[in-house]
C-alpha angles and dihedrals in degrees: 000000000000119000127250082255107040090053085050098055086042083055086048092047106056092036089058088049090055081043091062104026106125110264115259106259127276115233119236082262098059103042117103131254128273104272102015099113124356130330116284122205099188095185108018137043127266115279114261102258117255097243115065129228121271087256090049097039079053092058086039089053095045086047106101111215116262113260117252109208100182113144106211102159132039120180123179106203123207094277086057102248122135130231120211121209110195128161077254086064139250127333132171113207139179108259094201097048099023081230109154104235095186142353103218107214103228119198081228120030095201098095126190111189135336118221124183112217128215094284095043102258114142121227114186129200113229131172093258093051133287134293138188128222140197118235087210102065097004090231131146110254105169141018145146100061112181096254130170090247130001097232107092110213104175135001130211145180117208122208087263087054106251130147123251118200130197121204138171081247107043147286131307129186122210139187105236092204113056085013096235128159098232102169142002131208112189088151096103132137098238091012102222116094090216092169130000127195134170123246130220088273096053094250119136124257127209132201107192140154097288104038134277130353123183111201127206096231088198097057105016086234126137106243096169147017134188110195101167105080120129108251094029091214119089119214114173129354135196146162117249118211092261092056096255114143106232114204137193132196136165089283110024154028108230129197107206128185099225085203103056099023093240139154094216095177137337114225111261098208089050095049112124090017131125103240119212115149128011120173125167116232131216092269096054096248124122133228114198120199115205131172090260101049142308131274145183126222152196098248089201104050096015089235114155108248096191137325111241101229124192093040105143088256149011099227120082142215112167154342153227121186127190089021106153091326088312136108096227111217129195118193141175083262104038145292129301136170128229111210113236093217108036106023095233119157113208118168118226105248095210095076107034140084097252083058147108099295094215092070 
């Protein structure tokens, strides 16, 4: 016979099992709307959630950023040194040797361009603003300028000796000596001054978003445009020594005539390329960087006169020809020289992967 307690934890038992047992399914009609009650994931399982846990924010925290040796400015300065804007920071190096003469400290690494004013001090666009730095002690002397926007673009010196700077916001003019914002120009078609360049009479050029501005430098004030380029987009811009404009955008390399506001030609050989840098050389010739290898041209016909292979990357940033009998190169993976005489490529250590770590 089972005892009095034995037949009451039999009674809890089952009574707990009922309790438990899965509920019968809902039909597709009764079961409630996305978003009633919580989230359902019918066939995976819930997203990790976007903070870590305190074990796993420890070993972010403990992870270093990845370098970014990208090149994107190259300045030579009156006694003939080069500095060297990468998204590591400012360097000044011997072009002959190749010998670093002085690492500049930058409140912000990720430079834009690097222009040299009328008295040889160096200013330099970052994406934080832009600073200026004596070559004599290769400190920083001036910084946080009241800008449109923070993230320099393009830097230019007119014939006064005044600073251009391009922005993704605009233009602003200051004066290099006492470092005042004396004028602003955000009325630009495209916005961004994305490259800026002088022409023969001395007026300002600007590449943006939406084509070609030129820029009165005495009065800050448009006085041309030219919207219809192929490409629409301008890159790079430079003069060449006859005065031509030479223009490069993600598909093209264009010749205008800045008087008449003309595409005289667009280069055969460029056609269909992604133009990045173009800088004419001592010779006249042009070498033309794009984001799938450099090249150097006959200005005057546009005829390839040779392809520089084993560069660190293919894809390129900017340029320095006739810098200490190199051709200077600056690339998305570091910097590298092309010997005048003998043709010969070589990286700089110094900024790229295969270098010294403690860069």
């Amino acid at each position: 016979m089972i005892s009095l307690t034995t037949r009451l934890g039999l009674i809890f038992c089952t009574a707990l099992l009922g309790w438990i047992a899965p509920q019968p399914q809902l039909s597709a009609q009764e079961l409630p709307e996305p978003g009633e009650y919580a989230p359902r994931f019918p066939n995976d399982a819930p997203p990790p959630p976007n903070t870590p846990l305190p074990p796993e924010r420890r070993l972010n925290d403990n992870l270093a950023p990845e370098k970014d040796f990208r090149v994107t400015a190259l300045q030579r300065d009156y006694q003939q040194a080069l500095w060297v804007g990468s998204w590591l920071g400012l360097t000044r190096i011997d072009p002959n040797t190749g010998k670093i003469l002085a690492r500049v400290a930058l409140p912000n690494y990720t430079i834009g361009a690097i222009a040299e004013d009328k008295v040889g001090r160096i200013w330099v666009g970052t994406y934080e603003g832009i600073v200026r730095v004596d070559p004599r002690s290769n400190e920083v002397t001036a910084q946080n300028f009241a800008l449109p926007s923070n993230r320099i673009l393009s830097l230019a010196i007119d014939r006064r000796g005044y600073l251009w700077v391009g922005t993704d916001r605009g233009l602003s003019l200051i004066s290099p000596d006492e470092g005042l914002l004396m004028t602003t120009v955000q009325a630009l078609p495209g916005i961004s001054a994305n490259a800026l360049t002088l022409d023969k009479d001395g007026q300002l050029w600007v590449g943006t978003l939406q084509g070609l501005a030129r820029i009165d430098t005495a009065s800050a004030y448009p006085i041309g445009r030219i919207s219809e380029v192929p490409g629409g987009v301008v890159q790079t811009l430079t003069v060449a020594p006859d005065g031509q404009l030479w223009v490069g955008t993600p598909n093209s390399l264009l010749v205008i005539d800045p008087d008449t506001r003309e595409i005289l030609r667009s280069v055969t050989p460029m056609r269909g390329l992604n133009v990045t840098s173009v800088r004419f050389a001592e010779d006249k010739t042009v070498w033309v960087g794009t984001t799938n290898g450099l090249w150097q041209l006959r200005a005057e016909t546009g005829a390839v006169l040779g392809e520089v292979p084993n560069l660190p990357s293919s894809e390129i940033l900017s340029l320095s020809p006739d810098t200490g009998n190199k051709l200077w190169v600056g690339t998305k993976e570091g910097l590298a020289w092309v010997s005048l005489t003998s043709g010969r490529v070589r990286p700089h250590f110094a900024f790229t992967r295969s270098g010294p770590t403690d860069f």
